[in-house]
C-alpha positions as CSV (number, residue, x, y, z in Angstrom):
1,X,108.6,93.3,150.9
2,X,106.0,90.3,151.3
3,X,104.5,89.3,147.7
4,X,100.8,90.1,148.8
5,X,102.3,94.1,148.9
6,X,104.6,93.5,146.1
7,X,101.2,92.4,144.0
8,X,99.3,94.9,144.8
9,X,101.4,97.1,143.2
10,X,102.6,95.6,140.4
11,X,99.2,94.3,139.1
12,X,97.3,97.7,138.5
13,X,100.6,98.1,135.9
14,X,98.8,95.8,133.8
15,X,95.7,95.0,131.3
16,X,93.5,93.5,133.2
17,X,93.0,90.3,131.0
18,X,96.7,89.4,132.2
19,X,96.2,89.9,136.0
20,X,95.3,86.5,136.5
21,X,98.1,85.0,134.7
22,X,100.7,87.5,136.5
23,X,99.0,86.4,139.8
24,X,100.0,82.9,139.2
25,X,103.6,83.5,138.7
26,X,106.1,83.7,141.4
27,X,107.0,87.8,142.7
28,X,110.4,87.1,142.8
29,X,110.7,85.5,138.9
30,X,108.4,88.8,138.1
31,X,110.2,90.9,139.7
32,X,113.6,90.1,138.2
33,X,111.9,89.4,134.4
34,X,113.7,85.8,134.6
35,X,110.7,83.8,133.5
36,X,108.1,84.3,131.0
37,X,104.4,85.2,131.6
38,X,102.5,82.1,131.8
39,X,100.3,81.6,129.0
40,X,101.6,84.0,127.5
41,X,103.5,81.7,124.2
42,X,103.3,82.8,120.9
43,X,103.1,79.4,118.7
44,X,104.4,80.6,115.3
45,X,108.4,80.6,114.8
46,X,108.3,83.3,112.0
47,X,106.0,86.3,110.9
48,X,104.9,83.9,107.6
49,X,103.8,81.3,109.6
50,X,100.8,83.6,111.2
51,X,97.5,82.1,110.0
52,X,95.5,83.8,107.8
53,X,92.0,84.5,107.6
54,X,89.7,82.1,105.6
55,X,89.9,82.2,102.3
56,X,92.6,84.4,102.1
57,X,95.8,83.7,100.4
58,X,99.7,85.5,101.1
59,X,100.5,87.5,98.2
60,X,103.3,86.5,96.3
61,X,106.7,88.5,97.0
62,X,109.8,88.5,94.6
63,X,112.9,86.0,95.8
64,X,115.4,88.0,97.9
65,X,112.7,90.9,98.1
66,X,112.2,92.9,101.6
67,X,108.5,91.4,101.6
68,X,110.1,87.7,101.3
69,X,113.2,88.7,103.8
70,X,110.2,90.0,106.0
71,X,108.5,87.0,106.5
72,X,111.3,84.4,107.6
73,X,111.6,87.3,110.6
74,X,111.6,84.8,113.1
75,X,109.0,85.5,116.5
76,X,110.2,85.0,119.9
77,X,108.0,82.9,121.9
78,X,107.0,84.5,124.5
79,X,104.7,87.8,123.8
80,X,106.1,89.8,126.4
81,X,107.2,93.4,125.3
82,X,110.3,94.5,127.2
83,X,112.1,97.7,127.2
84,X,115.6,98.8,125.9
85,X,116.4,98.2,129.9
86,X,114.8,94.9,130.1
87,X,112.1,96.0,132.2
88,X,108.9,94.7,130.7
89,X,106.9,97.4,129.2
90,X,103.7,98.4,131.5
91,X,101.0,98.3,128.8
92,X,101.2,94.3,127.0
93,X,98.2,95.2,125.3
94,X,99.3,96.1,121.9
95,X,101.1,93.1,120.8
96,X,100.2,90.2,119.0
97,X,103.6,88.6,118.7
98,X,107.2,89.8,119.4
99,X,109.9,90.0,116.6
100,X,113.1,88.2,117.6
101,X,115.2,91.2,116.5
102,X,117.7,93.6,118.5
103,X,116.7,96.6,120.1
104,X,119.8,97.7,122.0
105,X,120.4,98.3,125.4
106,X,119.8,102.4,124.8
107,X,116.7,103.8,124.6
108,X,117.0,105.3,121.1
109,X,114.9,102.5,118.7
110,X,111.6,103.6,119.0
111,X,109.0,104.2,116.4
112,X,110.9,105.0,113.1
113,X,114.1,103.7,114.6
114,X,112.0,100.1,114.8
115,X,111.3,100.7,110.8
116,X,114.7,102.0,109.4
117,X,116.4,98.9,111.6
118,X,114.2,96.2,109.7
119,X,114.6,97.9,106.6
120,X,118.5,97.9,107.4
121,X,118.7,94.8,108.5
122,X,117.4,93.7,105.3
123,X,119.8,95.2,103.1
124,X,122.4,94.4,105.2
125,X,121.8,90.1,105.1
126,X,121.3,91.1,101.3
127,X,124.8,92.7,101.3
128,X,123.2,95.6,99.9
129,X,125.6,97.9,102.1
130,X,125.7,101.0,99.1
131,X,121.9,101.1,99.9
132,X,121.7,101.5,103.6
133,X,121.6,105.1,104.3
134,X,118.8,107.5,105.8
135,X,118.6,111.3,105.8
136,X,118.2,113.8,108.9
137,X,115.4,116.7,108.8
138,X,118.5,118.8,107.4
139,X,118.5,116.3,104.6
140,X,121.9,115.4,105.5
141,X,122.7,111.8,104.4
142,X,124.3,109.0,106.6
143,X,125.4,106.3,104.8
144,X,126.5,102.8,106.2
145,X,130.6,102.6,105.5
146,X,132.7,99.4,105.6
147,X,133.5,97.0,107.7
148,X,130.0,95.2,107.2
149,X,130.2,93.2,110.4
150,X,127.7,93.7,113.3
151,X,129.4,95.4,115.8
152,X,130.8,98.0,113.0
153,X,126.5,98.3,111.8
154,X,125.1,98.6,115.5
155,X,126.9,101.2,116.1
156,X,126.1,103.1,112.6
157,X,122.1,102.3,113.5
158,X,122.9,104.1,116.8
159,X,124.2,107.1,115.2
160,X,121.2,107.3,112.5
161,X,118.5,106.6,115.4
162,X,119.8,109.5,117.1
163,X,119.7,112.3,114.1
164,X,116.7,110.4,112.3
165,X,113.3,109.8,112.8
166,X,109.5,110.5,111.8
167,X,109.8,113.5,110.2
168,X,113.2,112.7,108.2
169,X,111.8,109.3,107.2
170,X,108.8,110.4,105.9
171,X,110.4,113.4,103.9
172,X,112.9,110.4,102.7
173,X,109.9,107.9,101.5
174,X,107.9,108.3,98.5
175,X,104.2,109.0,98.9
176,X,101.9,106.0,97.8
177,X,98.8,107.0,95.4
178,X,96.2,104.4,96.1
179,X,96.1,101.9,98.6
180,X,95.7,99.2,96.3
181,X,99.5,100.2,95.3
182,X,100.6,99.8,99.0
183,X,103.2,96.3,99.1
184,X,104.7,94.6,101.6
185,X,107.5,96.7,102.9
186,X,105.5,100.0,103.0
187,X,105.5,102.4,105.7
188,X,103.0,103.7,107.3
189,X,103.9,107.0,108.8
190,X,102.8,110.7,110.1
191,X,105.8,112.6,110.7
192,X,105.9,115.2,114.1
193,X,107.2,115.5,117.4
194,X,105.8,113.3,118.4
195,X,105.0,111.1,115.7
196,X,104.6,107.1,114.4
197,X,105.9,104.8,111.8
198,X,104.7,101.4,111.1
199,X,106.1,98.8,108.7
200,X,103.7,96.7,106.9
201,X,104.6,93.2,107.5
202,X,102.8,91.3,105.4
203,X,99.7,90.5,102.9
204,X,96.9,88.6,101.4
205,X,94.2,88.6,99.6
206,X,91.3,86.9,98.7
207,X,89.5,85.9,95.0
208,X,87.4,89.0,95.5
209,X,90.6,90.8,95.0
210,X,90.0,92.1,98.6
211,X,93.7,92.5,101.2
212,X,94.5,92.6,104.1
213,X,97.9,93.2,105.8
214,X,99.3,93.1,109.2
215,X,101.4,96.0,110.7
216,X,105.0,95.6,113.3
217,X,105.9,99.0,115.0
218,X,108.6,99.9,117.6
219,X,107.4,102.8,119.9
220,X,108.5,104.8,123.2
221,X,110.7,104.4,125.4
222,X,112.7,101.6,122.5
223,X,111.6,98.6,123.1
224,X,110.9,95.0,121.4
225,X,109.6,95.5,117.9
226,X,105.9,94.1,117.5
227,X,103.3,93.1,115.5
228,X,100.0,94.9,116.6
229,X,96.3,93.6,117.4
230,X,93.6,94.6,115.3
231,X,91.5,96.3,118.3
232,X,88.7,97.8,116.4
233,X,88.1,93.9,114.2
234,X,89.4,91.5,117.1
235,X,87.7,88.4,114.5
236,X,90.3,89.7,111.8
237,X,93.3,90.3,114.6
238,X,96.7,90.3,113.8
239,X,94.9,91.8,109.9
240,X,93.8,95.1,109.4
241,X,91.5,95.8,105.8
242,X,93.2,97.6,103.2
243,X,90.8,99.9,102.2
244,X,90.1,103.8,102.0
245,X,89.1,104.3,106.0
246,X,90.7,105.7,109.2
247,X,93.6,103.8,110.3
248,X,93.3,102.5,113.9
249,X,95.9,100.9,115.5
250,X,96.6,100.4,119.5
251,X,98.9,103.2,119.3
252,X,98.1,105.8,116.6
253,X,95.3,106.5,114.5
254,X,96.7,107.2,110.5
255,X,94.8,107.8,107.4
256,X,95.2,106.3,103.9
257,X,97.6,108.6,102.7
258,X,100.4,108.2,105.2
259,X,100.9,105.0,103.1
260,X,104.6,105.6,101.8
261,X,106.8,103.3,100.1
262,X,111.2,103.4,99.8
């Protein structure tokens, strides 16, 4: 196929705003997702490197805590979301930066999968392997098992993403009271078919006692686990507020209370 035809059908795939820098890439390297997206870096090496807003200042998280664990995440430089199938993912609007963290080559780690892997993961470097378990809708528990090496845990997350998800998760999580109790490490999450789950990322907060937090999500078909824009405060983008309003993020809208917490 010449690459004036090939173009014209891969570019209405894509936001606008990225059009011009596909364009400028060779079909062929596009084609076969060998290269990355020109201008298209992401600068920061881990999730607590992200810059915060002025006058803002990263809570402080306990030594060995998920919040701490959370933010030595390391990013993957390019911002390109691909699918389980290494496909890149149509929409690249959502994503701020890309978490440099496994999604499989199946396409079962999607939204809550995303969550209960980071959440595993953490608890697994921790060798916390007593506390790695989730529950199905029927409640019924599964609960990671020795040997505690990686091949051995993959294939334990594969089994929970497939009898897990929104509506087991949430039932599993405890429900947060006020969001000024919401940490690092919370969920946010409305259970259904379909459904969404979120993981806050991270925090600060200024001497006016005011936060703000930034949220990673997985999300359907699996696919690279990001950190989401702030479309609706673009100045505050990768932050969201922490207050008492509707919740909008590029892929779900959630209210207050679907704050929950493990």
């Amino acid at each position: 196929m010449k690459p004036n035809l090939l173009m014209a059908i891969i570019l209405p795939l894509f936001p606008a705003y990225l059009q011009n820098t596909i364009s400028s890439f060779a079909i062929s390297d596009l084609a076969k997702n060998e290269k990355l997206l020109m201008n298209n870096e992401n600068p920061y090496p881990e999730i607590g490197a992200i810059p915060l807003p002025e006058g803002y200042t990263r809570i402080q998280t306990e030594k060995k805590s998920f919040g701490e664990w959370l933010r030595n995440v390391p990013l993957k430089k390019s911002k390109t979301v691909y699918l389980y199938d290494g496909s890149i993912k149509k929409d690249q609007s959502a994503q701020y930066a890309v978490l440099n963290i496994a999604v499989g080559n199946k396409d079962l780690q999607q939204c809550a999968d995303a969550v209960m892997r980071l959440r595993a993961e953490y608890l697994f470097t921790q060798k916390r392997f007593d506390e790695i378990s989730f529950r199905d809708n029927n409640n019924r528990d599964y609960s990671f098992s020795l040997p505690a090496d990686k091949p051995h845990f993959n294939k334990y997350l594969e089994k929970v993403f497939s009898y897990c998800g929104t509506i087991s998760l949430e039932k599993q999580l405890h429900r947060i009271s006020r969001v000024n109790n919401v940490h690092i490490g919370d969920v946010l999450i409305q259970g259904g078919s379909p459904g969404h789950a979120m993981l806050v990322i991270d925090m600060a907060m200024n001497k006016d006692k005011k936060k703000i937090y930034m949220l990673a999500q997985g999300y359907m078909p699996a696919q690279d686990i990001h950190i989401v824009v702030n479309q609706m405060a673009p100045q505050l983008s990768p932050w969201y507020e922490m207050n008492d309003e509707t919740i909008y993020t590029p892929g779900w809208i959630f209210l207050p209370a679907h704050f929950r917490s493990w």
